[in-house]
Each structure stands twice: as C-alpha cells, then as structure tokens.
C-alpha positions in Angstrom: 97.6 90.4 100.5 99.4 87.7 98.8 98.3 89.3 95.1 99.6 92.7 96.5 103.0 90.9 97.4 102.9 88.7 94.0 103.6 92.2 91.8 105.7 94.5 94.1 108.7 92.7 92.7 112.4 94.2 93.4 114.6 95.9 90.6 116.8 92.9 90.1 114.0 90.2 89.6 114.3 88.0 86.5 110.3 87.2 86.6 109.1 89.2 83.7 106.0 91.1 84.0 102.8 90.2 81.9 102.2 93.5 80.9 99.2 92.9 79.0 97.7 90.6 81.4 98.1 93.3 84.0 96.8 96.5 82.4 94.1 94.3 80.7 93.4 93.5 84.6 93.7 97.1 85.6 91.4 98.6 82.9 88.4 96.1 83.9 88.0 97.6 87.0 85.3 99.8 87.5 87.5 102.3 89.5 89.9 102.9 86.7 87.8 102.4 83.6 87.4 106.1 82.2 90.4 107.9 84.4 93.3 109.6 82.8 96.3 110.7 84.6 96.2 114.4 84.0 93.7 116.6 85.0 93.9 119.2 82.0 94.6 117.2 78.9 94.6 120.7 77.1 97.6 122.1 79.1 99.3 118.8 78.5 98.7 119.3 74.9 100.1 122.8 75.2 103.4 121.5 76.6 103.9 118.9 73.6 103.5 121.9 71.0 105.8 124.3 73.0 109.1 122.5 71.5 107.9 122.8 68.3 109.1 121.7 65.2 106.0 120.6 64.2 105.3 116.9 62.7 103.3 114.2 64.1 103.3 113.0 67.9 102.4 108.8 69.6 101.1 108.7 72.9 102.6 105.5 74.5 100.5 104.3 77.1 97.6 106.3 75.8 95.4 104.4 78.1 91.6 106.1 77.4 93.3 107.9 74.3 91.8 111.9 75.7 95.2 113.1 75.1 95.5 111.5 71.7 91.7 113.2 70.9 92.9 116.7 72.1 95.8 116.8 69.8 93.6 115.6 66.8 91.1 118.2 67.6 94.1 121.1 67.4 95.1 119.8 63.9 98.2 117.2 65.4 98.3 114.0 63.3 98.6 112.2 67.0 98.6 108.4 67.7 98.2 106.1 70.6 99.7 103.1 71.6 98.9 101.1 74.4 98.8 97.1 75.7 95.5 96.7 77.0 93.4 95.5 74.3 90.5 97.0 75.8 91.2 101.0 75.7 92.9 100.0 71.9 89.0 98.8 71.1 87.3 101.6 73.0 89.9 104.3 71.2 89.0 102.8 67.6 85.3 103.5 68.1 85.9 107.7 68.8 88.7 108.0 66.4 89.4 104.9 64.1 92.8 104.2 62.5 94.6 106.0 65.4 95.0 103.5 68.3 97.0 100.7 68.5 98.1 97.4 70.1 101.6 96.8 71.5 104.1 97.4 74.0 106.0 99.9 75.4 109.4 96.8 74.7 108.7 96.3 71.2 106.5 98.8 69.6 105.1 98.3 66.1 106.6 101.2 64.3 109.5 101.3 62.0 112.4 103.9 63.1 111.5 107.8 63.6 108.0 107.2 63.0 107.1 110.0 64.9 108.1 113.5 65.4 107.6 113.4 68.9 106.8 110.8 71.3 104.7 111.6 74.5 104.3 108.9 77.7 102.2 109.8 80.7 101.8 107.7 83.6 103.6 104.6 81.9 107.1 104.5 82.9 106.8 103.8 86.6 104.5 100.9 86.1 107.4 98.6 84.2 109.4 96.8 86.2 113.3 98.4 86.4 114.6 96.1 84.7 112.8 97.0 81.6 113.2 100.5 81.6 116.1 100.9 79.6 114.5 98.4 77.2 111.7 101.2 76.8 113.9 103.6 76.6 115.8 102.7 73.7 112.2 101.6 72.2 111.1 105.5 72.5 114.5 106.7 70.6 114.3 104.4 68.1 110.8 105.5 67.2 111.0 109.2 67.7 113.0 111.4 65.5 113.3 114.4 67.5 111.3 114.8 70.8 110.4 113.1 74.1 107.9 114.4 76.5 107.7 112.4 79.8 105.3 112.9 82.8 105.4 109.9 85.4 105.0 109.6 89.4 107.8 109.5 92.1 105.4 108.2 94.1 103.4 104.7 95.3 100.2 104.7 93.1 97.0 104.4 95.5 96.8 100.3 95.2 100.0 99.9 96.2 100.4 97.4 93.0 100.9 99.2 89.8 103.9 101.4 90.1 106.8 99.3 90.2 109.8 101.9 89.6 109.8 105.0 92.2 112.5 107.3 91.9 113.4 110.5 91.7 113.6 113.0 88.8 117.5 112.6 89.4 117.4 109.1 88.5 115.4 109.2 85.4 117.2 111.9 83.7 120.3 110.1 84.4 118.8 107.0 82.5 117.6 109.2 79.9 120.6 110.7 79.3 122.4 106.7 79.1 120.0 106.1 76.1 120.6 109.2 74.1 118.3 112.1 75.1 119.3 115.1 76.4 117.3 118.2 78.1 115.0 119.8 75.2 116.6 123.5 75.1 112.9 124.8 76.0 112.3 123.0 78.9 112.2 124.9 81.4 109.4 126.9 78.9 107.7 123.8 80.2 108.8 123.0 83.2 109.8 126.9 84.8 113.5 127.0 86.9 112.1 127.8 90.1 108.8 124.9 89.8 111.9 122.7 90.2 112.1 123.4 93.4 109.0 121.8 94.5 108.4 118.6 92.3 104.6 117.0 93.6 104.1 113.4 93.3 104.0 113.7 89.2 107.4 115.4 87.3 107.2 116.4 83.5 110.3 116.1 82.0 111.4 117.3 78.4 113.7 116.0 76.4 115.2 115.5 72.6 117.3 113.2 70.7 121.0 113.4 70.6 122.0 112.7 66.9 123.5 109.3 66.4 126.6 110.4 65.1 126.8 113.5 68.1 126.4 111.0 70.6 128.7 108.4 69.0 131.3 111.0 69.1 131.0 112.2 72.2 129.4 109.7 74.6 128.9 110.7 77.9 132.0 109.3 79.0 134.0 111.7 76.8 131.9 114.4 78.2 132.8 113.3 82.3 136.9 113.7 80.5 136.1 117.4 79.6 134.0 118.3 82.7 136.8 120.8 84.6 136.6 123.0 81.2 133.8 122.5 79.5 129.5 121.1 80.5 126.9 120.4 78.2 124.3 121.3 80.5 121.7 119.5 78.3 123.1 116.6 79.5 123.6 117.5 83.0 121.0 116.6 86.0 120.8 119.0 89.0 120.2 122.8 90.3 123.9 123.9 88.6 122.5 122.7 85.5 119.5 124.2 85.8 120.8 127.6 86.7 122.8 127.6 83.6 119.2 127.0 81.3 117.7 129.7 83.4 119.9 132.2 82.1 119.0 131.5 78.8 115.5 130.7 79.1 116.0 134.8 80.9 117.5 135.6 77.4 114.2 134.9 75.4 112.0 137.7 76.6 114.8 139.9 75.6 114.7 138.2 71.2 114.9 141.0 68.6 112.3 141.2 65.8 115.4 141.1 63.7 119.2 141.5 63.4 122.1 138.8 64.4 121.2 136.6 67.9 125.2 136.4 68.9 126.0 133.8 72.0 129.4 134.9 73.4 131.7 132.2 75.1 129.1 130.0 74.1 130.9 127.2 75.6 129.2 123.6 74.3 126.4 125.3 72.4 123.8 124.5 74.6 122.4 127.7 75.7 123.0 129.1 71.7 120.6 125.8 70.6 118.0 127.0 73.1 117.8 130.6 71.5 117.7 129.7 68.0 115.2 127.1 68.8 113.5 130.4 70.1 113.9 132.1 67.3 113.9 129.9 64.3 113.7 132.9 61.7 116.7 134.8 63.1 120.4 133.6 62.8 122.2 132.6 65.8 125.7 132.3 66.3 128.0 130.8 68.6 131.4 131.7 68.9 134.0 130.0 71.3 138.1 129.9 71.7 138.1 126.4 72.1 138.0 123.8 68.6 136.4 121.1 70.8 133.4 123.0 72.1 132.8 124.6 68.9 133.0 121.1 67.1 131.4 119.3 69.5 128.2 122.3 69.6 128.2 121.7 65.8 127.8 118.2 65.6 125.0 118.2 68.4 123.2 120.9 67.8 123.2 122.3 64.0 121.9 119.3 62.7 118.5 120.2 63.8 118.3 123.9 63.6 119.0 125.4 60.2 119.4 128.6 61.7 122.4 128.2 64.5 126.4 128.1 63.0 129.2 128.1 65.8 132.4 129.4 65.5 135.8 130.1 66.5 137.0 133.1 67.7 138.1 135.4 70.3 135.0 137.4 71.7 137.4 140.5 72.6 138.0 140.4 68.5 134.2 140.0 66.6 135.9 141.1 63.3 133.6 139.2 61.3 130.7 140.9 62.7 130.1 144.1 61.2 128.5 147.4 63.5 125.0 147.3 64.7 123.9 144.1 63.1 123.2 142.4 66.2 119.9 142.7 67.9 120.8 140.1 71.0 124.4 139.4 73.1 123.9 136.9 75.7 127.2 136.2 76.9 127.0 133.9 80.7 130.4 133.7 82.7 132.4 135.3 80.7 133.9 138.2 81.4 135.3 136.7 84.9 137.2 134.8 82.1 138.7 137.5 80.4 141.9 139.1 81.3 140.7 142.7 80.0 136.7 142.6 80.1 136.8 146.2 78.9 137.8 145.2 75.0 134.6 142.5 74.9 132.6 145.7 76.3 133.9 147.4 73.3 132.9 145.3 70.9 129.4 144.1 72.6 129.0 147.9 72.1 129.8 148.5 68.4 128.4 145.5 66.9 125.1 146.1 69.1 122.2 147.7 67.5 120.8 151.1 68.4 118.0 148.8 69.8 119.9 146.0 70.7 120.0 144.2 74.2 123.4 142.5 75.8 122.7 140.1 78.7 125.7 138.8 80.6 126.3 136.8 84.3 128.7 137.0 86.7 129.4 134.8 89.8 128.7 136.9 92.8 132.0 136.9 94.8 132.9 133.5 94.3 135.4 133.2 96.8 137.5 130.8 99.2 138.5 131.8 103.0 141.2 133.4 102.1 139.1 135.9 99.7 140.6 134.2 96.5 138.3 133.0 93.6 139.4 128.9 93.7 138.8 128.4 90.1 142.1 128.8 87.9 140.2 130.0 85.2 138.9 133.1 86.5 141.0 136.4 86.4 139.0 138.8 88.0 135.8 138.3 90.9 132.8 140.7 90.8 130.1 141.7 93.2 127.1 143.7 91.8 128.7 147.4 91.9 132.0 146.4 90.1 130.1 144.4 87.4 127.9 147.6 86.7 130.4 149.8 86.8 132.2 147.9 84.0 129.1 147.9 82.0 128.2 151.7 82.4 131.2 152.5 80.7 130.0 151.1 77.5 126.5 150.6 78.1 123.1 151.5 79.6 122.4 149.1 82.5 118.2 148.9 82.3 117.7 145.7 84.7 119.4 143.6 87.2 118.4 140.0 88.1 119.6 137.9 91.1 119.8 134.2 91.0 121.1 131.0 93.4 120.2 127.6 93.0 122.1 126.0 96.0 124.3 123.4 96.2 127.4 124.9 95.3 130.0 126.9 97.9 127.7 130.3 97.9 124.6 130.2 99.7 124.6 126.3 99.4 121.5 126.0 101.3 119.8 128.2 98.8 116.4 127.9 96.8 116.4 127.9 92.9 115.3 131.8 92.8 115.7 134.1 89.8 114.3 137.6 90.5 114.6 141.1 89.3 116.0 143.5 91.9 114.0 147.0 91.5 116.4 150.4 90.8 117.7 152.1 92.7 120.1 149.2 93.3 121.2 148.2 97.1 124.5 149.3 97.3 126.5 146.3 99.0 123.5 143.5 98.1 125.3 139.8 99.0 122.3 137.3 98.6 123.0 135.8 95.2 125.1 133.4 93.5 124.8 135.0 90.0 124.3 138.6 89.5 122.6 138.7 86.0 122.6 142.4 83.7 120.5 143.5 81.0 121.8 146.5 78.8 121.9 148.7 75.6 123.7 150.8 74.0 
C-alpha cells in the first residue's frame, strides 16, 4: 500500500519522477515483460502512413519495439526510443542500430530528426508537470507529424498512469506547444467515433510552422474568434463538425481539373483537401486579407500544391469555364447578400463532370424567429437551400449533420448521414443541411 501511495503523486508535486528507475521496474515484471499497448500493431501502422508525406517515423516509448518492427517490415525507416534499458537491449537483438536509450525530457536527437513522431501508451505515465516538457521535446524533434494514442483512464495497478484526462485537455496542451489537428484526422479517427472515446483516444496532429505560429499565437487567434476559427486549432464537437464537412468533400476529389475552396475562411478545410490530393491544385479564395494571410503562412509552407487568395466568390474572374473539377464552399451562401450570382459562377467555372458541395445552418434561429448572428443575411431550411441550387444545378445527394452543443438540437450526437430521395418535405432534425451537386 505504502509503494502504491509513494507514486500516485498530485499534478503540482516538485518530487521528480525516476523515470528510468520506474519503467526499468515495470519491464522486470513477469506480467508486463512481452505486452504492447495495441492490439493490432498493423492498423496502428496504417494510421501513421495515412497523413502521408512520407519520410522516416520514432516511436517514443517504444517499449517492446513491435510497432517499430511493423513499420520496418512495410519499408518505413522507423526508430524507437525508450528509458528502460532493458527493452533498448532486447530491441537491438531483432533489429540492431534502431533502438535507443533516453527520455521522453531530453531525447537524443538533433532538431526535425524525424518526419513523424509516434507515442503510444507514454504520455499518461509522466507526471503533469512534465508534460509540457515532453511536449516541446516531441516538436523539436519532428518536422512535420505527431501521432498520439494514450489512456483517459487508471492503468490496472493503479501506479503507472500518473496524468488522466480527457481528450479535451490534451489537445488543448498540444495546441499550447505548437501542434495543431492533422487535416486528415478524422481519416484516422472518423467524426462520429468521437462520440464514444473508450479508455484509449488516438489523436493526430502536425506542426504549426515556427514563423505561423509566431505570427499568430493562439492568443491572436482567441482576438479574431467572432469572424474568423482555425478549426485545426480548435478542441470540441463545433470543431469537429467543421472537419467533417471536409473530410465529406474527399470522396467527392476529381481525377483532374482545379479543387476550388470557396469562403475558405482560415484555410483549414482547403489544407485538408490538397493534403488529399497532392497532384491537383487547390485554391483558396477569401474576402478577408487576414484569413487569406494568415491560411498562407500556416498552411502553404507544407503543401506545394495549395495558393490562397483574395477575392469575391460572387466574382471568380480569374477562374476560367469548366476548369474546376471540385467547389466545396461550407457556410457561405447564408453570408451572401445575393447567393444566386455565387450559383452562377459555381456553375460556369464547374466542369461538365464537376461536383459543388456546399452547407447551410439548418434554421439557425432565436425565439423570435431571427438568425442572432449579424453576419448572416438570409436562414435556410432544406427546401429553400435546394431550391436555390436547382436553379443552377443538379442536386444528386443530401446529407444531414448535428454535433450538439450549440443552440440547435444541443443535446444532439455527432451524426453525419445521407438522407435517401425523395427528400422529406419539412425534415427539422439537423444542424447542417449538407448538398452535393453538378452541373
């Protein structure tokens, strides 16, 4: 009993933790020599190829080093890095020259070693304190991706998890050191599996570049937050919603032509579909000089393919007929004083094959039957908002979404589902009514 009370230490205690000693401890026993924390290394593998980009990948806190052997085995130059000197000496004997010694608080590796960084079942067993200590380790070392699974939860022992919190919480302290949300996460995580996180929570995320995030640090972001959200750097089921959308607009990717992103706001959902499509070109076009600056300094430095600009989306002048194979345009046309000129245009730049996708809030309004938000000039329910598109275009699906939380339906489930034609005629139960058409 006393040993159990020695290590369940509180957040704010100044006794550091013997990391080594402990995990050197843990390893010896008979119970945990052997075990891994996953129970299909290969689907974990799958999920650190699914960002892409390629280049090589550290495990830290490899513990029995499977995962690091399952990337090797698919042709990933992949690493481990671990503090228990035991696993190190047990990984150097299956695969020698990938295994090494050293902490999660000072790892020895110069700056963006490594592609991508991976750590399962690690972060809840340092002590609070350290964790942003380890966090800033892991962005120092990584140029460009961070994949995290860790538990929520008490670990069987009661001993060796000493941080439980919520995914709320850690993406909030991610986002402090200078991650954001990968744009492909929920690829890897889907929108409505976040609706039931189990004792374990993946969660996906990719380096803000230094300068981006010197230029607009969260802070400057919380200034902004009436007109404009990165929701990259947002936690929550809004946030989510908003990557759904997108994530939506990937099954609809041409095999060619422009990828155009509409009101593209902050350039999140843009990044996320030309990281989708890295051999198409993806622009972004916004009426506002911060978003489009602020999109361009985040999110171009990494994706060759993706230019922002600004414009007026009722005006795509620069955009000559039928060159684009995608619009996805989300809240927007509740934006626009005459929706019918941005129809016009969706239409003649569209290709004869082309697919627009577009959102609307679902009657969005207050008791008084008025739409609260200043911004908006006209609200929609599901036969207004296809009756505007079928006078430029052919409506060929209809999704419904809510994620709860907000004023509509805030008791909600994150749900995104396809509604089946013909369509109800007065259908209420959605937040977001989401359309897919062509020309």
């Amino acid at each position: 009993m006393w040993k159990w009370l020695r290590h369940r230490r509180s957040p704010s205690s100044p006794t550091p933790v013997d990391y080594q000693r402990e995990y050197n401890d843990y390893w010896s026993r008979p119970d945990r020599w052997g075990s891994h924390s996953f129970a299909d290394a290969g689907l974990l593998a799958d999920h650190i190829v699914t960002p892409g980009g390629g280049g090589n990948v550290l495990d830290v806190g490899c513990g029995m080093g499977l995962l690091v052997r399952t990337l090797v085995e698919r042709g990933v130059d992949a690493h481990g890095l671990d503090v228990a000197e035991r696993v190190i000496r047990h990984g150097q004997t299956l695969s020698p020259g990938r295994f090494h010694l050293g902490s999660i608080l000072k790892m020895p590796f110069p700056d963006e070693s490594f592609h991508t960084v991976v750590s399962t079942d690690c972060f809840e067993h340092l002590a609070e304190t350290d964790v942003p200590r380890a966090m800033l380790e892991l962005r120092r070392v990584a140029r460009r991706n961070l994949i995290i699974r860790l538990a929520t939860t008490e670990d069987r022992d009661r001993r060796w998890h000493l941080t439980i919190r919520d995914r709320a919480w850690w993406e909030a302290r991610f986002f402090e050191a200078g991650f954001r949300k990968h744009p492909l996460t929920q690829a890897v995580v889907p929108y409505e599996a976040l609706e039931t996180d189990g004792r374990q929570i993946t969660m996906v995320f990719e380096k803000i570049p230094d300068a981006a995030r010197e230029k607009f640090p969260l802070a400057a972001l919380k200034a902004e937050r009436d007109l404009h959200m990165d929701m990259l750097r947002e936690g929550g089921r809004r946030s989510d919603a908003h990557l759904a959308r997108y994530t939506l607009a990937r099954q609809y990717l041409p095999a060619d032509g422009l990828i155009l992103d509409a009101a593209c706001g902050l350039g999140y959902g843009s990044a996320l579909l030309a990281h989708s499509a890295p051999s198409l070109r993806v622009i972004g076009i916004d009426s506002s000089d911060y978003a489009v600056n602020y999109a361009t300094d985040n999110f171009t430095p990494w994706l060759p393919n993706l230019e922002f600009r600004r414009g007026d989306v009722c005006r795509l002048d620069a955009i000559a007929d039928n060159s684009v194979g995608l619009i996805a345009s989300f809240e927007t046309v509740e934006h626009l004083k005459h929706p019918e000129k941005f129809l016009l245009e969706v239409k003649r730049v569209l290709k004869p094959d082309g697919v627009f996708i577009g959102s609307v809030p679902n009657m969005w309004v207050d008791e008084t039957g008025r739409d609260p938000n200043p911004w908006h000039f006209h609200t929609f329910d599901l036969p207004k908002l296809v009756a505007l598109c079928r006078q430029f275009l052919a409506v060929k699906e209809v999704h419904r979404q809510t994620a709860g939380g907000g004023m509509k339906l805030p008791h909600a489930p994150r749900r995104l589902e396809q509604l089946k034609f013909p369509l109800p005629d007065t259908p209420t139960d959605a937040e977001w009514w989401i359309i897919c058409a062509c020309p």
